[in-house]
PLY file of the C-alpha trace (Angstrom):
ply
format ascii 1.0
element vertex 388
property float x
property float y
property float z
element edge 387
property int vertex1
property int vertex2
end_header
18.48 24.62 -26.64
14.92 24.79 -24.48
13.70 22.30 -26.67
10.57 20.03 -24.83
11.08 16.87 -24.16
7.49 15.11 -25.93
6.13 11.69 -24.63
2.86 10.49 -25.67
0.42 8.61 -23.00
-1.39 5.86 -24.83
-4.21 3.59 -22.73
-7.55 3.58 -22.24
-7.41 6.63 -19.32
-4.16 8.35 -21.16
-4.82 11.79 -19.25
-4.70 10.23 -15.96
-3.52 7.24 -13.44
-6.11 5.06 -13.13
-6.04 2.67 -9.77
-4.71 -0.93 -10.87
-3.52 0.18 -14.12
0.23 -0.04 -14.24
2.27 2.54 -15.78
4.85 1.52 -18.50
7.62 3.45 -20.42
9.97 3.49 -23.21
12.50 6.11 -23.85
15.12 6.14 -27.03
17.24 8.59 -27.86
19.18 9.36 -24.89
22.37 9.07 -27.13
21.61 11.31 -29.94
23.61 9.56 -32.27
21.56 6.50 -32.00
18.65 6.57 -33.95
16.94 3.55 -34.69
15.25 3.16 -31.02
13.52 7.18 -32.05
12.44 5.46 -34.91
10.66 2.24 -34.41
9.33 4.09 -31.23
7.05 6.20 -33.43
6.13 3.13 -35.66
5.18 1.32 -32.35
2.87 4.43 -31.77
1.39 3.86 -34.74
1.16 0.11 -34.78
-0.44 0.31 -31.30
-3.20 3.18 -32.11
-4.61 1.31 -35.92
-4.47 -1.74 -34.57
-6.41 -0.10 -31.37
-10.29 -2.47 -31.77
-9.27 -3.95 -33.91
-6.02 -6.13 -32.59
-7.99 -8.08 -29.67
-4.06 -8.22 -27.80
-3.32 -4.52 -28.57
-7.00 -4.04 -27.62
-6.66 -5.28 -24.55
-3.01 -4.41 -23.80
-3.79 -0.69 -23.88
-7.34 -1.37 -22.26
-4.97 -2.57 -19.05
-1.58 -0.65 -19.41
-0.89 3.07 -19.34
2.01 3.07 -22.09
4.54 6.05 -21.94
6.18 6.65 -25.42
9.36 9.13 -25.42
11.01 8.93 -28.55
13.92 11.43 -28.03
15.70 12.07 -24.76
18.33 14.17 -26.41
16.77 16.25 -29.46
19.79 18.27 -29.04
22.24 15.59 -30.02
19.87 14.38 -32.73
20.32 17.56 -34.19
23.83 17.97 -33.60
24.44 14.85 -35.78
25.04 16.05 -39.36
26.96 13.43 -40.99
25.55 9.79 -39.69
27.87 7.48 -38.48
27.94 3.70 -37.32
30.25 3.99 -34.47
30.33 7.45 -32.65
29.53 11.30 -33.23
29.63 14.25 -31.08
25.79 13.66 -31.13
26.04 11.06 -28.65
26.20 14.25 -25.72
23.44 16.71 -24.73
24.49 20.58 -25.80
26.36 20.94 -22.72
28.79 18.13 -23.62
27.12 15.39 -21.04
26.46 11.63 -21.46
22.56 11.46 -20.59
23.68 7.41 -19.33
25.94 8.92 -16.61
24.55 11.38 -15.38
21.87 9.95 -12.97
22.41 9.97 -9.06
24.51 6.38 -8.57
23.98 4.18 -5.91
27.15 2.31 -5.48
29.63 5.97 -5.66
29.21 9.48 -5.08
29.62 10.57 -8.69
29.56 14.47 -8.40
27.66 15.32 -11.76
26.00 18.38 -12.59
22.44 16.85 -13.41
21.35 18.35 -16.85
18.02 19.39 -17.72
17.07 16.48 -19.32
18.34 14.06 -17.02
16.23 16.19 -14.17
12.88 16.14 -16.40
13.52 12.62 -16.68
13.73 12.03 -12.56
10.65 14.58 -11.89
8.93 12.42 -14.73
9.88 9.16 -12.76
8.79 10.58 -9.49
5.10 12.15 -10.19
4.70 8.81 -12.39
3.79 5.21 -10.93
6.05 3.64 -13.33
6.62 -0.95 -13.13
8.62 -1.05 -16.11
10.76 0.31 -18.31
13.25 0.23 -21.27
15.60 2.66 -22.65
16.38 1.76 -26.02
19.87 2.39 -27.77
22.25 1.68 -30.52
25.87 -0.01 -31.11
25.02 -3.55 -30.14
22.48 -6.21 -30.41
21.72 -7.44 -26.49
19.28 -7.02 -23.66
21.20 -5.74 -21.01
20.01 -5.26 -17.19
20.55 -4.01 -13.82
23.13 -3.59 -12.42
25.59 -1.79 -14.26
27.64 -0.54 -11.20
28.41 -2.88 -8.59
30.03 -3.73 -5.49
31.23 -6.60 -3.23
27.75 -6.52 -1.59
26.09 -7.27 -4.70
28.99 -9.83 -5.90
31.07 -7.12 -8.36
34.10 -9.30 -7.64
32.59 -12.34 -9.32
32.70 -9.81 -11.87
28.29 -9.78 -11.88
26.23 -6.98 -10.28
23.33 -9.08 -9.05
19.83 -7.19 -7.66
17.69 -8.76 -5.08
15.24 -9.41 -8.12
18.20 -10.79 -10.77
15.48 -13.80 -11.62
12.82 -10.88 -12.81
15.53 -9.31 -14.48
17.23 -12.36 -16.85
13.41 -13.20 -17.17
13.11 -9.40 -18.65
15.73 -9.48 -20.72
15.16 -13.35 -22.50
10.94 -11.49 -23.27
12.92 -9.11 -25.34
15.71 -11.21 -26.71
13.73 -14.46 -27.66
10.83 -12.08 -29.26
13.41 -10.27 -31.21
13.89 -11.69 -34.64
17.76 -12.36 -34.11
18.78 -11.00 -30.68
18.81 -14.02 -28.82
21.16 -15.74 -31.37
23.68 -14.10 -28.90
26.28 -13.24 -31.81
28.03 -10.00 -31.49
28.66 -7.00 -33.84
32.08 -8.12 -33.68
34.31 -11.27 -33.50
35.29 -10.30 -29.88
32.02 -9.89 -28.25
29.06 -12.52 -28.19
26.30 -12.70 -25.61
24.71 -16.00 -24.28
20.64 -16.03 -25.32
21.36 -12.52 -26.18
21.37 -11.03 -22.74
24.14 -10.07 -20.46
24.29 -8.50 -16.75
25.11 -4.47 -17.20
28.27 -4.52 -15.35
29.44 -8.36 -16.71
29.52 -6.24 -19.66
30.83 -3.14 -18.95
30.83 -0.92 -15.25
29.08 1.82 -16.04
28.34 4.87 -13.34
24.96 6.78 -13.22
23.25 4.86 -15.24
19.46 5.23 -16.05
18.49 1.74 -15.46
19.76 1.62 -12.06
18.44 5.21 -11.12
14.78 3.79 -11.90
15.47 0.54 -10.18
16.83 1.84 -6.71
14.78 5.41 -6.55
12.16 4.75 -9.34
10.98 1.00 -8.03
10.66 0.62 -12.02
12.26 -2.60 -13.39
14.14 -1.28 -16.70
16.62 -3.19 -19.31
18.37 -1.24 -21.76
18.37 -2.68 -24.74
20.82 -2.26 -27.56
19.20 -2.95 -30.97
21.70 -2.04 -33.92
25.12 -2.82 -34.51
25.58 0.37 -36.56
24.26 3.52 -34.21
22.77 5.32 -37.66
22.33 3.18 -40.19
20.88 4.14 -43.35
17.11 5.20 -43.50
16.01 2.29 -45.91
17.06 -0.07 -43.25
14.18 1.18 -40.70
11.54 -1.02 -41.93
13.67 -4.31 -41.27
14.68 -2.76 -38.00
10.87 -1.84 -37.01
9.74 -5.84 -38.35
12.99 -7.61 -36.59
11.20 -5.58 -33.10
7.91 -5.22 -33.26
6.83 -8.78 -31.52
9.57 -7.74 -28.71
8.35 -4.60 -28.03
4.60 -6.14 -27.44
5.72 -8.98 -24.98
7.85 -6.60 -23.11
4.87 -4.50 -22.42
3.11 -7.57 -21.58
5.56 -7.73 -18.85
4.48 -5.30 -16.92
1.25 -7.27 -15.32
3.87 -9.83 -13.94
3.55 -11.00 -9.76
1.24 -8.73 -7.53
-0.35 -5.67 -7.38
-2.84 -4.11 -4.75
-3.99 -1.34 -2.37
-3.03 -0.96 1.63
-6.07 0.74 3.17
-6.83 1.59 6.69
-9.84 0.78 8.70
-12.10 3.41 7.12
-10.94 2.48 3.23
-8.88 5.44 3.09
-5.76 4.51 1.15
-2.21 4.91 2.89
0.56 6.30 0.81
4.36 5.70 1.56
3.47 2.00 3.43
6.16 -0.39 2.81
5.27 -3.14 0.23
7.86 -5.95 -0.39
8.05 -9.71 -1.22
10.37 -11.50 1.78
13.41 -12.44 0.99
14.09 -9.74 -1.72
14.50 -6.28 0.17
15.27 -3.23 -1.98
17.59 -0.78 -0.77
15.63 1.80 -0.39
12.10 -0.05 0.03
9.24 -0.38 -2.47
6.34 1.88 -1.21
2.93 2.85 -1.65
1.75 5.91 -3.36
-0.99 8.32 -3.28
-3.04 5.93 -3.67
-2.05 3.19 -1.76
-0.96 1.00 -4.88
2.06 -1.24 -4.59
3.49 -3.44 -7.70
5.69 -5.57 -7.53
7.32 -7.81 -10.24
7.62 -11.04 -9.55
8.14 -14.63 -11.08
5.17 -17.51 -10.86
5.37 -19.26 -7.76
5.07 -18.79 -4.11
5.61 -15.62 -2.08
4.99 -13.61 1.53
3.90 -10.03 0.95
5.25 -7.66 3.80
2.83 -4.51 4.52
4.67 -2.47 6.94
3.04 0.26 7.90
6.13 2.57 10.02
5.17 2.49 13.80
2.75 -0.42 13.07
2.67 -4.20 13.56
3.87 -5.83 9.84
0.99 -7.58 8.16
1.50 -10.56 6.10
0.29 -12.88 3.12
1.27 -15.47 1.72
0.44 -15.44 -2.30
0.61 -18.02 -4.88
1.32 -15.70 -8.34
0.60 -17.15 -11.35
1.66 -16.33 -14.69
-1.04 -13.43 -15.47
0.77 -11.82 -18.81
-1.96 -13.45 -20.99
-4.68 -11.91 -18.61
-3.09 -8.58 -19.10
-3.24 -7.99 -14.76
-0.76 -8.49 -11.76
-2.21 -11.30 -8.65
-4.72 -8.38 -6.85
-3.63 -8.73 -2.95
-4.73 -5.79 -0.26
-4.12 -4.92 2.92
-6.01 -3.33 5.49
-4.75 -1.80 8.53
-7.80 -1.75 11.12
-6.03 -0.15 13.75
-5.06 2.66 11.52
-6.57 5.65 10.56
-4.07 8.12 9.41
-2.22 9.14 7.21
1.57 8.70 6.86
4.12 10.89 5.87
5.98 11.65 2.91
9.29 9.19 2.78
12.00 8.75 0.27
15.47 7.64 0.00
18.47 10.47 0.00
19.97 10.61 -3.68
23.33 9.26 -2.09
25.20 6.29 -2.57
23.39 3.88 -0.74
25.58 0.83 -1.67
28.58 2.30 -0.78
27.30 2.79 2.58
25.96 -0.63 2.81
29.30 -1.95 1.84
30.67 0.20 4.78
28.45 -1.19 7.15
29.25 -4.96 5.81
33.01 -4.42 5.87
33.04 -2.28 9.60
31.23 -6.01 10.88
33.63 -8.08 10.10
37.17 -7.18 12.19
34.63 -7.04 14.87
33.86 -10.87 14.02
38.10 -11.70 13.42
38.89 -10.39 16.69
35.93 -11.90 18.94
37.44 -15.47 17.32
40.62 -14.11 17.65
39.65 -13.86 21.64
37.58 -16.77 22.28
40.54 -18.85 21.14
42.34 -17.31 23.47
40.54 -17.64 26.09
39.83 -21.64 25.33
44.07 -21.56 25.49
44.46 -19.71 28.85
41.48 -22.34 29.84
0 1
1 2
2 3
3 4
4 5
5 6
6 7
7 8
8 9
9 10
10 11
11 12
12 13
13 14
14 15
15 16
16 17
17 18
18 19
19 20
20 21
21 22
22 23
23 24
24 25
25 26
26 27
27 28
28 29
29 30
30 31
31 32
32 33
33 34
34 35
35 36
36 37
37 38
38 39
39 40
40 41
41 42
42 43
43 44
44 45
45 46
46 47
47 48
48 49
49 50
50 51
51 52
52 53
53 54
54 55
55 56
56 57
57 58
58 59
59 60
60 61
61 62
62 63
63 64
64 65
65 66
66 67
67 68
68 69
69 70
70 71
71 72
72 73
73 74
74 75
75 76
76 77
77 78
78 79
79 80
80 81
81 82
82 83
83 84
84 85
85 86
86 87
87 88
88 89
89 90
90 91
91 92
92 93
93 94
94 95
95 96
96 97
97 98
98 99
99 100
100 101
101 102
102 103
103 104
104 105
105 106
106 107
107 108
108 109
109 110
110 111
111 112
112 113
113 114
114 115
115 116
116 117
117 118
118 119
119 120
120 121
121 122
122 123
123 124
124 125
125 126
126 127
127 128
128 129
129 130
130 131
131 132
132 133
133 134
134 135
135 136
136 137
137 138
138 139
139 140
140 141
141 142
142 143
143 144
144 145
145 146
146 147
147 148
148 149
149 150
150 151
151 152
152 153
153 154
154 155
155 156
156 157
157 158
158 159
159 160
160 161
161 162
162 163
163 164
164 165
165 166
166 167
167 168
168 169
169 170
170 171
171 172
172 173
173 174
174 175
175 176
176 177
177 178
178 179
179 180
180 181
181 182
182 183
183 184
184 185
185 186
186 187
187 188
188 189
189 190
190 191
191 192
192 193
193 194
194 195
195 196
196 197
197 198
198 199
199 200
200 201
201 202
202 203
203 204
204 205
205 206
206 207
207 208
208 209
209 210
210 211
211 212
212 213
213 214
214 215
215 216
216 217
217 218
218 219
219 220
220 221
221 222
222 223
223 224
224 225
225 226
226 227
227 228
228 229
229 230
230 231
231 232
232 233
233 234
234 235
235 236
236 237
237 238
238 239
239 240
240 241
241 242
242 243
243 244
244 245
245 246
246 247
247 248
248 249
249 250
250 251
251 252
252 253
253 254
254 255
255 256
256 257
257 258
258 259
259 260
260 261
261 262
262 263
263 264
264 265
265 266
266 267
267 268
268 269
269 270
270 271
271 272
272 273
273 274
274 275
275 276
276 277
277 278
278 279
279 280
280 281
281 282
282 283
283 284
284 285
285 286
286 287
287 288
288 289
289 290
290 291
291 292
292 293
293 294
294 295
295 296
296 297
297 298
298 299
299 300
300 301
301 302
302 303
303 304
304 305
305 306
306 307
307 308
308 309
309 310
310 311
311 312
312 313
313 314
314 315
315 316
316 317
317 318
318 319
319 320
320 321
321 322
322 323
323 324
324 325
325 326
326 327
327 328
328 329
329 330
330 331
331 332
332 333
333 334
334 335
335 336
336 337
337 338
338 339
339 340
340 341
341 342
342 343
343 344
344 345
345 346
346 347
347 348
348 349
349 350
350 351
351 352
352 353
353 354
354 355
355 356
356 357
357 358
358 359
359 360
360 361
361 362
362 363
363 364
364 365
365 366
366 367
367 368
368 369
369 370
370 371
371 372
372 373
373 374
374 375
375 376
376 377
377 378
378 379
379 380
380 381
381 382
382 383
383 384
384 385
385 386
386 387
């Protein structure tokens, strides 16, 4: 219905990115029909602004983080939900009809939709934003639930697990939320049939699940987000909302804190100058399409205490690398600071980005067209040691 999609910017420099600040977000909503993410979301505004000088953790959490707040991400199927209902309404689509959670680009299968309007304010949003982390909040369950949600046999989907290069950052993720949340990480379902471990669970372990949000931000974003399901009953009754906002509010901090996890810096050349769209990645953990620099020359990357090798490539340029120790720097409220400098550089490089296809499917492809090619080079060196 042309209605705006409204996110408020809270920090310290709100108007504007400020170098080695790291953007966060948190969208609700995207299912209209499940309200009680909207609603704690504007209590967590709230919380977050009185207790602004005089909190000395909120004080310094907004101090160091640039905190994205978007409460609704379907006003239309908010609206469209005129009797509540604990299980499903026709307020779960946008006007058109669409699920918001499939409509993103997918990376494992070319899934054809017609990207709505909000789904496409959502992805310009992602891309003119430096966003580390994320969570889209939601209704129907009680679990922390995290990439991937579509799979294949190149990221183990026939084990029946979706697993992403950075699965330990990810269960880490999801256990901040669960074991801050008042009852999450109980792991008891809404239901007799459905219980989940420390109140976490793998996206497609769950359920497979095609153009998903949390994937689209983790392959084309490079912004870690869970999705977290926080109500067994999608819209409960409104004198609920203050037990809901108290069983979160402790989660919803240390998630944020989250964001200043592993390493952070700036890849420079030899006058200073900062150089956009370099490649930025911790060895042994290469992202399908890779982790880059942007306008400014920032990279962040989440990562676990302990020890790592930063990769700075630079495309028609000699790799540069350094080996970091990160430490646990929640508490401290900022990522391990590493930069690069290029001294043999001084230009500028273009614009790069990954196609919106199914990159996956095409890395499955390439996995699967390998290995005949392996059977029958066996199947001809035992013949030859036969004829021999």
């Amino acid at each position: 219905k042309g209605r705006d999609l409204w996110v408020l910017v809270l920090g310290r420099f709100p108007t504007r990115h400020k170098i080695g600040i790291p953007e966060f977000k948190y969208v609700a909503n995207m299912h209209g029909d499940e309200t009680v993410g909207r609603e704690i979301l504007l209590h967590l505004i709230d919380f977050l602004l009185t207790n602004y000088r005089r909190d000395p953790v909120v004080t310094r959490l907004l101090n160091n983080t640039r905190i994205h707040i978007m409460p609704t991400m379907n006003p239309d199927g908010f609206e469209a939900t005129k009797v509540p209902d604990c299980y499903y309404s026709h307020g779960r689509y946008n006007k058109n009809g669409e699920d918001l959670n499939r409509n993103f680009p997918d990376a494992f299968e070319n899934n054809n939709v017609t990207i709505q309007p909000e789904t496409q304010a959502v992805m310009n949003w992602i891309k003119n934003e430096t966003f580390v982390l994320s969570a889209n909040l939601h209704g129907g369950a009680l679990v922390a639930s995290y990439t991937f949600d579509n799979g294949n046999s190149v990221t183990g989907s026939l084990k029946g697990y979706s697993r992403s290069p950075d699965d330990d950052v990810f269960i880490h993720l999801a256990k901040t939320y669960s074991f801050n949340h008042a009852s999450m990480y109980k792991g008891t379902g809404c239901d007799n049939r459905q219980s989940f471990p420390e109140g976490i669970t793998n996206g497609y372990s769950w359920y497979q699940l095609e153009g998903g949000m949390q994937d689209y931000n983790y392959v084309w974003g490079q912004c870690f987000e869970i999705t977290l399901e926080l109500s067994c009953c999608k819209y409960p009754p409104a004198d609920q909302l203050e037990k809901f906002w108290r069983d979160n509010k402790v989660a919803l901090i240390e998630y944020i804190k989250q964001v200043h996890l592993g390493v952070k810096g700036q890849v420079t050349d030899k006058h200073g100058n900062p150089i956009p769209n370099a490649i930025v990645e911790a060895e042994g953990r290469p992202h399908i399409c890779p982790y880059r620099t942007n306008e400014h020359g920032e990279y962040f990357l989440l990562l676990l205490p302990g020890k790592y090798v930063i990769n700075a490539t630079v495309p028609g340029f000699k790799s540069m690398l350094k080996t970091v120790e990160v430490p646990n720097n929640t508490g401290n409220f900022s990522a391990l600071k590493c930069d690069f400098s290029f001294s043999e550089i001084s230009i500028r490089t273009r614009e790069a980005s990954c196609p919106k296809t199914a990159l996956y499917q095409e890395l499955e492809r390439t996995s699967a067209a390998g290995k005949p090619t392996l059977h029958i080079f066996i199947f001809v060196t035992v013949m030859l040691a036969v004829f021999k």
